[in-house]
C-alpha positions in Angstrom: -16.2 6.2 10.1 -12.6 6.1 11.3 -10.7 7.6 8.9 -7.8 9.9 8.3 -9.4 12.3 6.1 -10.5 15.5 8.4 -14.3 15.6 7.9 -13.8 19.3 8.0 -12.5 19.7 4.6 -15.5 20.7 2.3 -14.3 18.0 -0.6 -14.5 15.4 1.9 -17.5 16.0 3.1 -19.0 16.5 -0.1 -17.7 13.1 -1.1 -18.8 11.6 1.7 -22.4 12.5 0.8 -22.5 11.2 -2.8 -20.4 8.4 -2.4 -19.6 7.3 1.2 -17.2 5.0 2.4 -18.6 2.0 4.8 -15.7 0.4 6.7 -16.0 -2.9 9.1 -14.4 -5.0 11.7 -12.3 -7.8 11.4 -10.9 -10.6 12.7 -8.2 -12.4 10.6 -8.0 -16.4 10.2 -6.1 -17.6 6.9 -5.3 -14.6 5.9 -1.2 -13.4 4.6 -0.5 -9.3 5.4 0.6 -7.5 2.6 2.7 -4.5 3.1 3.2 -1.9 -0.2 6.3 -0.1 -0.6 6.7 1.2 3.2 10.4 2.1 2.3 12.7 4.8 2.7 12.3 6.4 -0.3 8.2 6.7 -0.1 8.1 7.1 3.7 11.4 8.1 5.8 11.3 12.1 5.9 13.8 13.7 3.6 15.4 10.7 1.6 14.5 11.4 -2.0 12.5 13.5 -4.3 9.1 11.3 -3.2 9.7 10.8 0.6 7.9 13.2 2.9 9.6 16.6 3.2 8.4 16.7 6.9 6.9 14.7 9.6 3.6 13.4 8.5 1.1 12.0 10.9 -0.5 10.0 8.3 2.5 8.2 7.3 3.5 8.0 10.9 0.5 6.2 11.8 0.7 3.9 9.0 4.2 2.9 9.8 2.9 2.1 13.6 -0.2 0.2 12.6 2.0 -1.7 9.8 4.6 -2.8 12.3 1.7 -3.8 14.9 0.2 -5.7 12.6 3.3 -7.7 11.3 4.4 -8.5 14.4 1.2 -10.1 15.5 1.1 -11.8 12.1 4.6 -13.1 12.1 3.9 -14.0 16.4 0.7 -16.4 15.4 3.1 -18.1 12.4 1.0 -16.1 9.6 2.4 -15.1 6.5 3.6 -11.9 5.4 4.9 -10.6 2.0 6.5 -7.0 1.5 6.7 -5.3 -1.6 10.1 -3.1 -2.0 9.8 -0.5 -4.7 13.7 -1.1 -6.4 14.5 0.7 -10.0 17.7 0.2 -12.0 19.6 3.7 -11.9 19.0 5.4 -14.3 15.7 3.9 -15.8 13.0 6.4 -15.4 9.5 5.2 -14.7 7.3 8.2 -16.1 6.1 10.1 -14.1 8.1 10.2 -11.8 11.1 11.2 -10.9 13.9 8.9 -10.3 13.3 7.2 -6.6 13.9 4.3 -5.0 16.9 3.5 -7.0 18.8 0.3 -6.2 22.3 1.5 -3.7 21.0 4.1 -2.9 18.6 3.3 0.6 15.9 4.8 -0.7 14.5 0.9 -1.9 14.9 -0.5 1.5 12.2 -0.9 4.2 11.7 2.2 7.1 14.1 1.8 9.9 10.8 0.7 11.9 10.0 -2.5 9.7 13.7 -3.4 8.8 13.3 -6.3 11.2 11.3 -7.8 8.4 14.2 -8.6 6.7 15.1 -11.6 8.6 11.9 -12.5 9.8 11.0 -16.2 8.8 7.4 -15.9 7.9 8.1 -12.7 5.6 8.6 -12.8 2.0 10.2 -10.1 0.3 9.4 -8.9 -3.5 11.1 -6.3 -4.6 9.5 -4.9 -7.8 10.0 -2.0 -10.4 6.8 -0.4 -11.6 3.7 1.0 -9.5 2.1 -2.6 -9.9 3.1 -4.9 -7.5 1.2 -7.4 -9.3 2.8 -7.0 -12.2 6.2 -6.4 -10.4 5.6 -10.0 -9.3 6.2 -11.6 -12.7 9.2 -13.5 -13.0 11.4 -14.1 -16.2 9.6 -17.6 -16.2 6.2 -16.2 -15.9 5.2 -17.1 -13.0 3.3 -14.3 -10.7 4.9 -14.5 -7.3 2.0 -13.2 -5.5 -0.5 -16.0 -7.0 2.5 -18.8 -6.5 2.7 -16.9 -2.3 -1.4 -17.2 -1.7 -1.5 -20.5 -3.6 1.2 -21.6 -1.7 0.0 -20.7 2.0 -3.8 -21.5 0.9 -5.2 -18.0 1.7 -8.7 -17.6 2.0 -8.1 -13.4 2.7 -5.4 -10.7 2.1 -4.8 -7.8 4.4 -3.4 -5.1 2.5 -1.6 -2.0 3.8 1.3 0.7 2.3 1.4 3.7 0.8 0.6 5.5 -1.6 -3.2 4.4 -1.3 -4.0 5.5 -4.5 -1.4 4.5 -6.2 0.8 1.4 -6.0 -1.8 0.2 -3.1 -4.8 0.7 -4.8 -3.4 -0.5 -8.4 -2.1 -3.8 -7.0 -5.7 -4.3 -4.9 -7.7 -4.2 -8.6 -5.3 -6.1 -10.1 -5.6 -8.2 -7.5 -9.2 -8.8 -7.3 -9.4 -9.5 -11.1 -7.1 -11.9 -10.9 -9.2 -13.8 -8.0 -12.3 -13.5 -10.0 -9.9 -15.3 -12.8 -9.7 -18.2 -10.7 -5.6 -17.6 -10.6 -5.9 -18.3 -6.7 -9.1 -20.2 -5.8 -9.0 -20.4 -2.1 -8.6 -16.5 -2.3 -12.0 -15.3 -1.4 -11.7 -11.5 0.1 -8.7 -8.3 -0.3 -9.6 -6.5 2.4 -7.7 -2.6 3.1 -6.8 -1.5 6.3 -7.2 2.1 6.1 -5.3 3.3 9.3 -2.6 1.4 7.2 -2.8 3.7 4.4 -1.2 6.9 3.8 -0.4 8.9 0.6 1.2 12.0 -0.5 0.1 15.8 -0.8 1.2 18.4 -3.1 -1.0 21.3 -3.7 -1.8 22.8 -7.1 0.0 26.1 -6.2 3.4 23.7 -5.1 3.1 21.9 -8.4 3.2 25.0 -10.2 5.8 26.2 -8.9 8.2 23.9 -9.1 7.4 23.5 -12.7 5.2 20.7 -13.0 1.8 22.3 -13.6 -1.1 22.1 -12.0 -2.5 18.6 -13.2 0.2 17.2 -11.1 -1.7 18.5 -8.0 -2.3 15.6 -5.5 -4.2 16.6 -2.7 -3.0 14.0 0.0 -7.3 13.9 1.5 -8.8 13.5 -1.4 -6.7 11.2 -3.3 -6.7 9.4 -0.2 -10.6 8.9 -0.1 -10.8 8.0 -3.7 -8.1 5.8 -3.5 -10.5 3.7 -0.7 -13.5 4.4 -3.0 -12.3 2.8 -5.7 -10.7 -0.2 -4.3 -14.2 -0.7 -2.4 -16.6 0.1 -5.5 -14.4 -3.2 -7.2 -15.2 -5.3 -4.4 -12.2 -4.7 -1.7 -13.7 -4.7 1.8 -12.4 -1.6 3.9 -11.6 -2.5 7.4 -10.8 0.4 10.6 -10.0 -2.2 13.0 -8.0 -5.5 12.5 -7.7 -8.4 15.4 -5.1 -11.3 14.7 -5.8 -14.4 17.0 -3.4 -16.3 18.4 
């Protein structure tokens, strides 16, 4: 098992042992890349009050994974859609606090993946609540995402972003009921790219001290690992390594 969690942290390896992860191989075919909220305001060091306060290697590594990965996608003409987390100023989305706010940079993609913008074969969404799913309804009522798969007639999805166990994880479930609804039936498998992942960390003892008590805790490993457990146990297949034919 590949995996960014270190295997020396106790919690790990304890969840490891009563509910282990199995990850696989794969080689894509009709399958669209989906990239979660890899902006500046989730994932470029210092800008805003949910972007990294320091260099992170796990966020570094997905940025470099997500940006090999798109360009072979966009290289062999396969599709790509990329979810911008965008708010209104001013409008709070509980929890959290403000981020990503429209004007302000924080909403657009890392300086890495900003080529995306004018890339033909990428599709941008820019949504306003953890869901991307839901993010994707329009005022008509249409879901983007199902009218993008239905569209391109893919049989798989390769999702990536951050955080894993948040926006990444809630769109994946969403996703996968909304396959076994029969909202996209060519759609067959979601898989997650793990070295594609990252998420956040804020101790107990940090949370408390900045006044947000300790059930705001988010241990960055072992949200991480049940982030990929969950997706998994719902039917998402976890993949370490990804090839893209030509």
């Amino acid at each position: 098992m590949n995996i960014a969690t270190p295997v020396q942290n106790p919690l790990i390896k304890q969840f490891n042992e009563i509910m282990p992860l199995a990850f696989s191989s794969a080689t894509v075919g009709t399958t669209g890349l989906v990239i979660v909220d890899e902006v500046n305001g989730f994932a470029t060091v210092g800008a805003g009050y949910l972007a990294p306060p320091s260099p992170n290697a796990q966020v570094t590594r997905m940025i470099e994974e997500t940006d090999r990965l798109a360009k072979a996608f966009t290289a062999s003409k396969r599709p790509i859609l990329a979810f911008l987390d965008t708010h209104v100023p001013g409008k709070a989305e509980p929890p959290y606090p403000p981020h990503c706010e429209a004007g302000t940079g924080q909403e657009n993609l890392v300086p890495q993946l900003e080529w995306l913008e004018k890339d033909a074969n990428t599709t941008l969404v820019r949504k306003d609540c953890i869901n991307g799913f839901v993010g994707s309804i329009t005022p008509q009522g249409n879901n983007r995402v199902v009218d993008w798969v239905n569209e391109k007639k893919l049989a798989e999805i390769l999702v990536v972003g951050i955080c894993t166990d948040i926006c990444v994880m809630d769109f994946v479930l969403t996703l996968l009921s909304a396959r076994n609804h029969d909202m996209m039936p060519g759609l067959a498998d979601i898989l997650v790219y793990e070295p594609g992942c990252a998420t956040y960390n804020l101790p107990r003892e940090t949370a408390e001290q900045i006044g947000l008590g300790p059930t705001a805790a988010h241990p960055r490993e072992a949200t991480h690992y049940m982030g990929l457990y969950f997706m998994a146990s719902r039917g998402a297949r976890l993949v370490e390594a990804v090839t893209v034919a030509a």
